[in-house]
DRENKEFI-612727 format. One record per residue (C-alpha): residue number from 0; x, y, z. Coordinates in pm, whole numbers. Example, Ala and Ser with C-alpha at 12.3 -4.5 7.8 and 13.67 -1.06 7.14 Angstrom:
DRENKEFI-612727
<0,<1230,-450,780>>;
<1,<1367,-106,714>>;
//
This chain:
DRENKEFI-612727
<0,<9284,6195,6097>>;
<1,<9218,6469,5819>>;
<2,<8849,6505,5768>>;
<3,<8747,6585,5420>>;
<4,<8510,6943,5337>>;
<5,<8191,6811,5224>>;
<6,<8070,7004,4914>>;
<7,<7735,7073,4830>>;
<8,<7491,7073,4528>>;
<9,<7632,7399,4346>>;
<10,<7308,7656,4245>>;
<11,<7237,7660,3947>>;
<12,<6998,8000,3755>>;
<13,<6870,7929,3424>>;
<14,<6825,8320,3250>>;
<15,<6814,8474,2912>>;
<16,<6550,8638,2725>>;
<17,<6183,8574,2769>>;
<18,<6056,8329,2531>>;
<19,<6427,8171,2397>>;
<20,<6313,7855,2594>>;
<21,<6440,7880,2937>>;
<22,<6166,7679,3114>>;
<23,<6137,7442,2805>>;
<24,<6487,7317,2902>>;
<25,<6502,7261,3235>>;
<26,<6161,7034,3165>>;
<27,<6335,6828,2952>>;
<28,<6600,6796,3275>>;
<29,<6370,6718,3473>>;
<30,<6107,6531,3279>>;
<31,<5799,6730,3328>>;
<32,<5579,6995,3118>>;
<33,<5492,7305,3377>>;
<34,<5596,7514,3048>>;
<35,<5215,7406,2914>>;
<36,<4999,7480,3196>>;
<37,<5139,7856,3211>>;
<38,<4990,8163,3064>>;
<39,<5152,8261,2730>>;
<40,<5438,8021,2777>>;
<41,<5614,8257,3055>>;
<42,<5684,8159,3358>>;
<43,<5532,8294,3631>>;
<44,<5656,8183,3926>>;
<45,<6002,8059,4122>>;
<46,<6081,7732,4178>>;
<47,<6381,7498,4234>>;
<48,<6413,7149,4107>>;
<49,<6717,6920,4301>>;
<50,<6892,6649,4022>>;
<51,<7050,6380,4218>>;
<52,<7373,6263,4133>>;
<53,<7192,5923,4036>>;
<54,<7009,6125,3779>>;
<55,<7373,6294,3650>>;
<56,<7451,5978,3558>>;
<57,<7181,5827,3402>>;
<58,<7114,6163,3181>>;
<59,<7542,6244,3115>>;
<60,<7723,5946,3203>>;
<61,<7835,5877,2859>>;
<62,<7963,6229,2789>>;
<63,<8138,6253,3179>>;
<64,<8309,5904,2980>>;
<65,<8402,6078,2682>>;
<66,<8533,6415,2817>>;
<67,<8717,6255,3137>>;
<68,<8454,6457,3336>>;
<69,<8468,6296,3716>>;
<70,<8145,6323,3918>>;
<71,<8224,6449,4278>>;
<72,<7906,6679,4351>>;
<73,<7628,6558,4525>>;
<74,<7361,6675,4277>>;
<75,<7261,7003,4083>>;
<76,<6979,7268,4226>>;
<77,<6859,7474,3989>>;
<78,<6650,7811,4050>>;
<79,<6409,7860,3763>>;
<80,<6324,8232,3715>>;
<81,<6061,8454,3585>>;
<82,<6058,8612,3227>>;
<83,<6355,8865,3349>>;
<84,<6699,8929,3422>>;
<85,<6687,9038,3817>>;
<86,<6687,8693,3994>>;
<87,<7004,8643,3787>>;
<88,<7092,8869,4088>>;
<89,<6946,8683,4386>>;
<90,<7198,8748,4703>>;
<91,<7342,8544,4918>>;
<92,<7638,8679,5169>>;
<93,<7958,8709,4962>>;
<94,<7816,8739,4582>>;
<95,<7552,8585,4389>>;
<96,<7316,8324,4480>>;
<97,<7378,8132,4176>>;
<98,<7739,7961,4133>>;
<99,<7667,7873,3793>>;
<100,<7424,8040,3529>>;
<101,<7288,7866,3235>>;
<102,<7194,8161,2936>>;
<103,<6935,8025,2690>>;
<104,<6986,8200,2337>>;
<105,<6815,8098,2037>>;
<106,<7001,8015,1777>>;
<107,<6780,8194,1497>>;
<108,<6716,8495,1751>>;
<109,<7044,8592,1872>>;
<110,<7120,8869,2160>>;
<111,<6820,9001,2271>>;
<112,<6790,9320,2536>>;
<113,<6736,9065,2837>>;
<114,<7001,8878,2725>>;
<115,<7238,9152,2699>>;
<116,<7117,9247,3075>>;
<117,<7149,8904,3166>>;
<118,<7560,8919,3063>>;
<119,<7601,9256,3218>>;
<120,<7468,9102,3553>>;
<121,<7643,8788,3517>>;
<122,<7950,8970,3452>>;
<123,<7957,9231,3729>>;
<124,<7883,8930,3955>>;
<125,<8148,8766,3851>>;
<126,<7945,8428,3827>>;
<127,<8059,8175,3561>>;
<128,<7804,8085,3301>>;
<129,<7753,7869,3009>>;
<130,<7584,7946,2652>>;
<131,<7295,7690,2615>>;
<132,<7252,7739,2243>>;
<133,<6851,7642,2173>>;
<134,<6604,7574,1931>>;
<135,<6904,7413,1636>>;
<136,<6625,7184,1558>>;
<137,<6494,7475,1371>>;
<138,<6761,7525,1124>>;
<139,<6640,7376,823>>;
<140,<6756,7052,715>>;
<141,<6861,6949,1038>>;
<142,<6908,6640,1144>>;
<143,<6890,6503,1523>>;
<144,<7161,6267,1621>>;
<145,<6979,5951,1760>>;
<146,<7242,5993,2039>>;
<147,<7086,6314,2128>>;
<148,<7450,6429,2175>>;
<149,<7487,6793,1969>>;
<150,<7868,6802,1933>>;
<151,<7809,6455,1706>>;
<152,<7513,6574,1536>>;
<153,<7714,6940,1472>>;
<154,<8003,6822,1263>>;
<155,<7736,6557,1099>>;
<156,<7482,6759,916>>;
<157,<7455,6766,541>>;
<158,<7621,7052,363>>;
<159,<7346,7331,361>>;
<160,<7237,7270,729>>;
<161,<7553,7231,900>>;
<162,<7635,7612,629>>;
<163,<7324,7789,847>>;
<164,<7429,7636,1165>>;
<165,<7798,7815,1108>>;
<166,<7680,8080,983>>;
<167,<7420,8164,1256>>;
<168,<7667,8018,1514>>;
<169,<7930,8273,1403>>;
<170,<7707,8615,1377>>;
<171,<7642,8497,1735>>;
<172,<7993,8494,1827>>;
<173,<8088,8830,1671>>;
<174,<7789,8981,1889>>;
<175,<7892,8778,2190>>;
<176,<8263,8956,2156>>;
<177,<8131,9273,2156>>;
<178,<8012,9218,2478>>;
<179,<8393,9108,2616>>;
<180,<8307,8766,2587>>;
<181,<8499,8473,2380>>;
<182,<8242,8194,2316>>;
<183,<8360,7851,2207>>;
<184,<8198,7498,2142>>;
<185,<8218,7333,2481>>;
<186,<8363,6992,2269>>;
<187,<8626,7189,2108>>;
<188,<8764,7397,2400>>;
<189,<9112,7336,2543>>;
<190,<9121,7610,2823>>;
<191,<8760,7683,3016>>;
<192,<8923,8015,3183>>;
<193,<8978,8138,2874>>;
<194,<8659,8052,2637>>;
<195,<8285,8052,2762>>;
<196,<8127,7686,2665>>;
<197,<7883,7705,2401>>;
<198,<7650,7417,2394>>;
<199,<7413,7396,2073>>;
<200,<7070,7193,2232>>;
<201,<6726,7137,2179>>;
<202,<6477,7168,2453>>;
<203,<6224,7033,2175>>;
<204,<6431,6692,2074>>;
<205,<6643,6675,2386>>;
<206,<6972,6758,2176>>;
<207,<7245,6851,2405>>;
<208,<7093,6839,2712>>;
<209,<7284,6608,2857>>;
<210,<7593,6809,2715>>;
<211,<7459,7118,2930>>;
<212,<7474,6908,3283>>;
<213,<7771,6758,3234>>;
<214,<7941,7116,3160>>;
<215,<7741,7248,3454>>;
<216,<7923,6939,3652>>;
<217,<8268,7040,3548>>;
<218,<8280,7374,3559>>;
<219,<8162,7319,3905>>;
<220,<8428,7073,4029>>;
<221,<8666,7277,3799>>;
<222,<8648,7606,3935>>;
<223,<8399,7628,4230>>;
<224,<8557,7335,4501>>;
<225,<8599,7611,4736>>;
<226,<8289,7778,4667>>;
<227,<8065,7503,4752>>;
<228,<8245,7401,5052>>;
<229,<8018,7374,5316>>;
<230,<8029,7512,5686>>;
<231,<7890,7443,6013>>;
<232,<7634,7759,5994>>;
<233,<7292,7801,5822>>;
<234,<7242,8052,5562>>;
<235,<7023,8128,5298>>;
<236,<6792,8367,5086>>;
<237,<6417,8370,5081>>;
<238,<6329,8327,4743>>;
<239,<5915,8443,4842>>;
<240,<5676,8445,5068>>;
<241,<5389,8245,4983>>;
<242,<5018,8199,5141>>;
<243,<4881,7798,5078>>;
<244,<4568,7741,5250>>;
<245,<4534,7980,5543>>;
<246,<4899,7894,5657>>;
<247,<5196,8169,5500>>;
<248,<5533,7985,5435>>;
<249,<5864,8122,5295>>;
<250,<6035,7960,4984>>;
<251,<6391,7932,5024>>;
<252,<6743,7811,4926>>;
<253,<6985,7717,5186>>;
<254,<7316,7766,5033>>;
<255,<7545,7662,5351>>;
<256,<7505,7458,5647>>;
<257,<7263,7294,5850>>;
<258,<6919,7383,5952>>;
<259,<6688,7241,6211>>;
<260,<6363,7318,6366>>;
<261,<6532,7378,6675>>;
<262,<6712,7690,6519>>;
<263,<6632,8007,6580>>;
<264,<6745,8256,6275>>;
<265,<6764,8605,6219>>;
<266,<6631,8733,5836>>;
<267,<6726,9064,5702>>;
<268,<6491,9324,5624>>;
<269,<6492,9721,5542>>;
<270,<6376,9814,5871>>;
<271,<6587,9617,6100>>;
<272,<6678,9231,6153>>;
<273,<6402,9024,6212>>;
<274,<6462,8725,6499>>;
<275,<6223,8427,6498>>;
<276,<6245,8054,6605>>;
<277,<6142,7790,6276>>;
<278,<5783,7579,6339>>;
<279,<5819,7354,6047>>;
<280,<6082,7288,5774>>;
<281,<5962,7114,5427>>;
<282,<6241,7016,5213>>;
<283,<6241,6993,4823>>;
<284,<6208,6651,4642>>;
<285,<6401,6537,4345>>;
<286,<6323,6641,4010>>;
<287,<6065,6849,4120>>;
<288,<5842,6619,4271>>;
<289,<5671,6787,4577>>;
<290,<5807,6828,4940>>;
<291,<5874,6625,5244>>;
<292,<5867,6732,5607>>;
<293,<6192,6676,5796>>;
<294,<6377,6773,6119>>;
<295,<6689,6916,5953>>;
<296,<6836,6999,5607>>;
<297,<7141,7019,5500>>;
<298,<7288,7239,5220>>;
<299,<7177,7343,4916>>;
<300,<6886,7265,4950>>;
<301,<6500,7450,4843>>;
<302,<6266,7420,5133>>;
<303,<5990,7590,5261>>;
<304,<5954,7738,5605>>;
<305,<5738,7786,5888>>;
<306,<5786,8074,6125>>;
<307,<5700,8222,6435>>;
<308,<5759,8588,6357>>;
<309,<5444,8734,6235>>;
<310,<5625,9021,6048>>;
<311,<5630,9113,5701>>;
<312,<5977,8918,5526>>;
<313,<6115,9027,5229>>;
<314,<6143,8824,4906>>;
<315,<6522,8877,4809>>;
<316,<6656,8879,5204>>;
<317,<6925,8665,5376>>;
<318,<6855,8473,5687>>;
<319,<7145,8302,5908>>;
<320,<7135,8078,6197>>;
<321,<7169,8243,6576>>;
<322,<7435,8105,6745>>;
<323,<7483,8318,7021>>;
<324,<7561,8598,6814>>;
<325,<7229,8749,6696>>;
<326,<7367,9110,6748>>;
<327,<7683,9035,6508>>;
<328,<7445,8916,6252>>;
<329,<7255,9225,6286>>;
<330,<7517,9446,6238>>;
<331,<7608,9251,5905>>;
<332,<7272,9222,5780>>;
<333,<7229,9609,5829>>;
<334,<7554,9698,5634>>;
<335,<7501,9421,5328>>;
<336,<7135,9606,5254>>;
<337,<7280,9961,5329>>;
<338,<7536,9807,5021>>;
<339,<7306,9638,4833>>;
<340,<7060,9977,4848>>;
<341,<7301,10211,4797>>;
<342,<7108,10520,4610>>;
<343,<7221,10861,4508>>;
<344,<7122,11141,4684>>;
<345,<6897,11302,4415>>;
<346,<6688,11113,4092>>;
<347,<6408,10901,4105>>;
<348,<6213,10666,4327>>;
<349,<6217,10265,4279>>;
<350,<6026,9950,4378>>;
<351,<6088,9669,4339>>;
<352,<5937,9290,4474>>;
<353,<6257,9108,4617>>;
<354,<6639,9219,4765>>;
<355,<6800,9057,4452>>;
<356,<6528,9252,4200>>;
<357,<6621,9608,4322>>;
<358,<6955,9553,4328>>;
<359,<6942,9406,3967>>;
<360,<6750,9706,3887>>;
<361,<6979,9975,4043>>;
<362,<7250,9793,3857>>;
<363,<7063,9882,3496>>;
<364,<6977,10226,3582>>;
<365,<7326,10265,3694>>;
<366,<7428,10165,3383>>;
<367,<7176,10394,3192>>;
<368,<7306,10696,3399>>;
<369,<6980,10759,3573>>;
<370,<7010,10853,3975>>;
<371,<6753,10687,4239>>;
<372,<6713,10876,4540>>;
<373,<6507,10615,4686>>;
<374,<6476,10259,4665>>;
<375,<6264,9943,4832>>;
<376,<6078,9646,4853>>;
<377,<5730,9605,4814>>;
<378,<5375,9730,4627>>;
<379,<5397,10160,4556>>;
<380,<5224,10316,4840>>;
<381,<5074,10583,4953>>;
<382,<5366,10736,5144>>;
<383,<5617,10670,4803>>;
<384,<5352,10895,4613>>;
<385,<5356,11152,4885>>;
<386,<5720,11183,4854>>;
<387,<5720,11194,4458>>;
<388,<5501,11422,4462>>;
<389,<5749,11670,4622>>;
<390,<6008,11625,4375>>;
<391,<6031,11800,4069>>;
<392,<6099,11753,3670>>;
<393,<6211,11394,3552>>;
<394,<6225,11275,3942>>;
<395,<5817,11332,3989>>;
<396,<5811,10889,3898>>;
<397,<5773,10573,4043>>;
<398,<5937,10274,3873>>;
<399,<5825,9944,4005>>;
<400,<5977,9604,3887>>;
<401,<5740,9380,3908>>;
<402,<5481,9494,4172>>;
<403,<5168,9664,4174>>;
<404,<4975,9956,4370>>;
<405,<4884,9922,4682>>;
<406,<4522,10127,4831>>;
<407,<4633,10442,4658>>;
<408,<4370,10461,4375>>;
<409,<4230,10756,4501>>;
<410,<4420,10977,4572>>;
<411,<4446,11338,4352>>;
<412,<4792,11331,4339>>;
<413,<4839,11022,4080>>;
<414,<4761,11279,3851>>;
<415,<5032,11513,3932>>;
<416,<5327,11193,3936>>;
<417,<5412,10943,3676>>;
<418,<5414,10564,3791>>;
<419,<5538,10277,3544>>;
<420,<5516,9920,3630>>;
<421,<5651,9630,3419>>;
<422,<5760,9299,3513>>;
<423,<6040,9296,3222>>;
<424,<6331,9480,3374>>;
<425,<6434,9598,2978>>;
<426,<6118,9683,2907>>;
<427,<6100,9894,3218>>;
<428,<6405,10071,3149>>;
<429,<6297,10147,2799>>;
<430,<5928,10296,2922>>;
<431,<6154,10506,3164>>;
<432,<6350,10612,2853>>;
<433,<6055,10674,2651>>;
<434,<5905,10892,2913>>;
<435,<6198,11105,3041>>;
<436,<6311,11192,2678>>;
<437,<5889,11302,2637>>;
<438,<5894,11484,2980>>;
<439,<6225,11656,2864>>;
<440,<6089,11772,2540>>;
<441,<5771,11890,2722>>;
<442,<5986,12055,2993>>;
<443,<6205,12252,2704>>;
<444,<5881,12349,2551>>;
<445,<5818,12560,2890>>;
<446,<6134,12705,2842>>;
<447,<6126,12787,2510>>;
<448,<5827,12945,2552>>;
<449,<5961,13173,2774>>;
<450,<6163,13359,2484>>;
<451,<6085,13560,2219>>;
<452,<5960,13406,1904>>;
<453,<6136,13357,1610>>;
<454,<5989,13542,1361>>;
<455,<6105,13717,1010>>;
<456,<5876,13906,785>>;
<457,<5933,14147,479>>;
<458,<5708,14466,437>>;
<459,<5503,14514,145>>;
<460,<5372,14808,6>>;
<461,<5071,14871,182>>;
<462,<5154,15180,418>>;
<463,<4843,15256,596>>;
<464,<5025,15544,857>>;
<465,<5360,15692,820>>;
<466,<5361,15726,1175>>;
<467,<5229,15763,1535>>;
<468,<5214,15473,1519>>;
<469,<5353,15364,1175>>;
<470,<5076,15140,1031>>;
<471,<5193,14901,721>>;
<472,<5131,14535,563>>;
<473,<5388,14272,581>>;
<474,<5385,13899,490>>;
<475,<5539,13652,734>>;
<476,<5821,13479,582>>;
<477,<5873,13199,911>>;
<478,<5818,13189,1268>>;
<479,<5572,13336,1439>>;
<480,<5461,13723,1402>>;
<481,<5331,13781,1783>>;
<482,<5244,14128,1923>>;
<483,<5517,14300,2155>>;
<484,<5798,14129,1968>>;
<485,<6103,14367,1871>>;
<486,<6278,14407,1547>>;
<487,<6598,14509,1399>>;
<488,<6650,14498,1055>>;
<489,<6926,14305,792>>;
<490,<7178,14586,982>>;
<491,<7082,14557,1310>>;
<492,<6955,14879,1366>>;
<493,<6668,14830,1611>>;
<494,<6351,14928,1507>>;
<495,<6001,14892,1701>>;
<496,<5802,14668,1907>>;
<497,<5507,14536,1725>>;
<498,<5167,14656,1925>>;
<499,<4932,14511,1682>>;
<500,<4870,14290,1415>>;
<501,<4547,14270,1218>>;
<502,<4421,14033,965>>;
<503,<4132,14114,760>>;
<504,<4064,14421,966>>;
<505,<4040,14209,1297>>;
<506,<4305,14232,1573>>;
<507,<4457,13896,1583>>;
<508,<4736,13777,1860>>;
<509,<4966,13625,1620>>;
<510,<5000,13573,1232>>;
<511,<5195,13225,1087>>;
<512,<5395,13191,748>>;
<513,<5245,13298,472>>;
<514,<4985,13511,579>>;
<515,<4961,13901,464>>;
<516,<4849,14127,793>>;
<517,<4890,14503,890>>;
<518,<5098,14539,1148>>;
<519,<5141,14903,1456>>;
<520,<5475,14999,1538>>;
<521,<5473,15305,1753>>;
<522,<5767,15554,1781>>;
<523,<5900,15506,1432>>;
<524,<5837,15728,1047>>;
<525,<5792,15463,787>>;
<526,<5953,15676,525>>;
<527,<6287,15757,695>>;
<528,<6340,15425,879>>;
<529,<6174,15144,670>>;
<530,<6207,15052,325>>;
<531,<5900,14844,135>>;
<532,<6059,14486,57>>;
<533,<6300,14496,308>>;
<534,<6306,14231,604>>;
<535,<6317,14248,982>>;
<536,<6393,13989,1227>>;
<537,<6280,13920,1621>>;
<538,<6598,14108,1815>>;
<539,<6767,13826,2026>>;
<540,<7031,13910,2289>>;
<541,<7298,13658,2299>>;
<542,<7173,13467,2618>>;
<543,<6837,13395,2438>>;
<544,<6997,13262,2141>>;
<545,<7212,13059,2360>>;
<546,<6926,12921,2530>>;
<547,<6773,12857,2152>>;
<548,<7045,12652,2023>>;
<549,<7002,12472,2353>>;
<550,<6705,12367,2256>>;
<551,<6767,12348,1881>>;
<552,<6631,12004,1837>>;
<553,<6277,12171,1915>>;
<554,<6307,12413,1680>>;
<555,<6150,12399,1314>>;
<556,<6398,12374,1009>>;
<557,<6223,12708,919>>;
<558,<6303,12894,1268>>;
<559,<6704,12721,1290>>;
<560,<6768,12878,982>>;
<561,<6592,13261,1117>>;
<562,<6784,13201,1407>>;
<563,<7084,13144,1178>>;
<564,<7035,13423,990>>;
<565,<6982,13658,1315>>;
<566,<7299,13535,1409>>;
<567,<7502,13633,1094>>;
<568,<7348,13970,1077>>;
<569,<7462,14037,1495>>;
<570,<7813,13927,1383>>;
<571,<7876,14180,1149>>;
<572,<7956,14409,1461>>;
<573,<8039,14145,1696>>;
<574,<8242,13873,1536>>;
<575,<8185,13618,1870>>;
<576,<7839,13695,1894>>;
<577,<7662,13411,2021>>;
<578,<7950,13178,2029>>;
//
């Protein structure tokens, strides 16, 4: 007789932009308030929370009626993360942790920078996701449907409301295409591989909540059967690694199979594959409600472990049963992180504190066409600023996602290296921005300030010497009048080197726009080469004033238009001067 694949929970990742109310609704799923106890309204920490199939029903059973929705899986874990994007990215072998994704936008807010990331992740991942529209409770006028069903209260409203709602709902959509992405009202959809369900909620009221699990629960049966099939062997991620008492534990998600204390697993890390037998196994109770210790645990699950193996693990890493075939594993564990960690062979150095983090983060620099030459797990150390401190330019910085120094404060070279730390990815990427565009600038500066200065005066008719050296006043028109500078004048005929400038009878190094100074030029006669009111310019070969309109965004509007000016008169001979 045919035996039928059991299918497990599917995973479920709640993301979107920081304060659009991701926590808020996954409290109203599962009835508590750990949103109020938390600093600044931001979560701070991981956690999964199981919803039976009992509690499916009891929350969505009238819209599974309505929409013909059949209830097959066993339940719904969801993976609540931090106040970023990365753990949209948490691995497991074969894609993304998380089958489904739920992406929290606020209906008055829009697409925010984590929730563009978010998409891009989502969408690279290939993981199928659902719009959980938030906060319509906000929109004035509006009225809550005592059902607490949205696509009722929706097509309901008075005139004005339900005009804000469209109108907001639409500016969404219009951004959302942008993005290659066709967003629909989940109610009014005909073909889900085609349109992305849109589900207008309330985490405040409760609106539409029970809208967003029974979409979760179809998609899932929909398109994912084969996806949440589950096998005979144990795998799964560790989420973190967490000290309670004086006892350390691992929080994780098993995502396939079976797991026992009598196992012995092998977890991935950057320096190997760590082996170890399990001590204790303490699976996750419904809704959130604390943990039990069992013998085994079947798939998906979120449990914490006990271990053996007194080495460091790595938040982010997969671990797999042994079954006689530890050194298979190990060969498959080394050649998903080489993947995973793939960096470029020259750029910059990243941290980051889980597997799934970096490898959100690499994505996003990727994306921002900035090179990593080295990339890992784990607080900045002292042997990451060593090796920064080689490199040279926009390369001499640490980025680190989420994690902090390690016993490094002392040491000289912090001051010769840039490190930036931010548990945002976004706002990471955008300090990194900020910084290399600064660095650049500051870098051209160098450069710049290895040519000659721009400079253009006209002489006046103060002729001190006629010559040996020819001794005259002149008032600086722009630029900068420095000593050793060479002239030619409106023909190009070369001139002199300036040997000294003096203001007020004192020898000064340089003289600025607008001031009136006496300036030397040796190995010239005034009278035969120089005419009072004419004006010279700084004499530029055509390599230097390549190099200026390099840098041309440096320059004054004053010293571009010199430089123009320079160029015109070189042309006269040389009509590709420059060019």
């Amino acid at each position: 007789m045919e035996t039928t694949q059991r299918i497990r929970q599917p995973i479920v990742t709640v993301c979107g932009h920081v304060d659009h109310g991701k926590t808020s609704i996954l409290d109203k799923i599962r009835g508590t308030f750990i949103q109020e106890g938390e600093a600044g309204g931001i979560t701070q920490k991981i956690s999964f929370t199981t919803l039976p199939k009992e509690s499916i029903e009891k929350n969505s059973g009238e819209i599974l009626k309505k929409f013909n929705i059949p209830l097959n899986i066993p339940g719904i874990l969801f993976i609540d993360t931090p106040g970023h994007a990365a753990f949209t990215n948490l691995r497991k072998r074969g894609g993304a942790l998380a089958d489904i994704a739920i992406v929290v936008i606020d209906i008055n807010d829009g697409i925010k920078p984590q929730t563009a990331e978010v998409l891009q992740i989502l969408r690279s991942n290939k993981t199928p996701f659902i719009i959980a529209l938030n906060k319509i409770d906000n929109i004035s006028g509006w009225r809550t449907s005592e059902s607490l069903h949205s696509f009722e209260s929706v097509e309901h409203q008075a005139f004005t409301a339900k005009e804000l709602f469209d109108e907001k709902y639409y500016t969404l959509v219009g951004a959302l295409n942008s993005y290659g992405i066709n967003p629909e009202l989940y109610y009014k959809i005909r073909d889900f591989t085609k349109n992305v369900a849109v589900v207008p909620c309330s985490a405040k009221t409760g609106e539409g909540i029970s809208e967003i699990i029974a979409m979760i629960t179809a998609l899932a049966q929909k398109f994912l059967t084969d996806k949440i099939e589950v096998s005979k062997i144990g795998r799964g991620v560790v989420l973190e690694v967490k000290k309670e008492k004086s006892m350390n534990y691992l929080e994780c998600i098993l995502y396939d199979g079976q797991l026992t204390t009598k196992d012995e697993i092998a977890i991935a890390s950057f320096d190997g594959v760590i082996r170890t037998k399990i001590r204790n196994i303490q699976e996750a109770l419904p809704l959130n409600s604390g943990f039990k210790t069992v013998d085994s645990v079947e798939a998906a699950a979120g449990i914490k472990l006990q271990i053996n193996e007194k080495d460091d693990i790595l938040s982010g890493m997969p671990f797999e049963v042994i079954n006689d075939n530890f050194d298979e594993i190990k060969e498959r564990f080394i050649e998903e992180i080489s993947d995973t960690v793939s960096t470029d062979g020259i750029g910059i150095c990243v941290k980051a504190d889980s597997l799934g983090s970096l490898e959100a983060l690499l994505i996003l620099l990727r994306q921002n066409s900035i090179p990593v030459l080295s990339a890992s797990i784990g607080p900045i150390s002292k042997k990451d600023i060593f090796f920064v401190n080689s490199l040279e330019g926009l390369d001499r910085i640490i980025l680190g996602f989420n994690v902090g120094l390690g016993d490094v404060e002392d040491l000289v070279e912090l001051k010769t290296i840039k490190i930036l730390t931010n548990p945002i990815v976004y706002k990471l990427i955008e300090d990194l921005q900020f910084w290399r565009d600064a660095k650049q600038k500051e870098i051209d500066r160098q450069k710049l300030e290895e040519l000659p200065n721009i400079c253009k005066f006209t002489i006046l008719d103060f002729v001190f010497r006629n010559s040996n050296p020819a001794v005259f006043g002149v008032v600086v028109d722009g630029g900068v009048l420095r000593k050793n500078l060479n002239f030619i004048n409106s023909s190009d005929v070369k001139i002199a080197q300036v040997k000294d400038i003096q203001l007020e009878k004192q020898s000064v190094p340089e003289a600025i726009k607008g001031q009136e100074v006496a300036i030397s030029m040796p190995g010239i006669n005034f009278e035969r080469q120089l005419v009072v009111g004419e004006s010279l310019y700084t004499n530029l070969g055509e390599s230097q004033y390549r190099k200026f309109k390099e840098y041309r965004d440096l320059l004054t509007s004053e010293e571009k238009s010199i430089l123009k000016e320079i160029a015109e008169i070189k042309r006269k001979s040389v009509s590709t001067w420059g060019i």
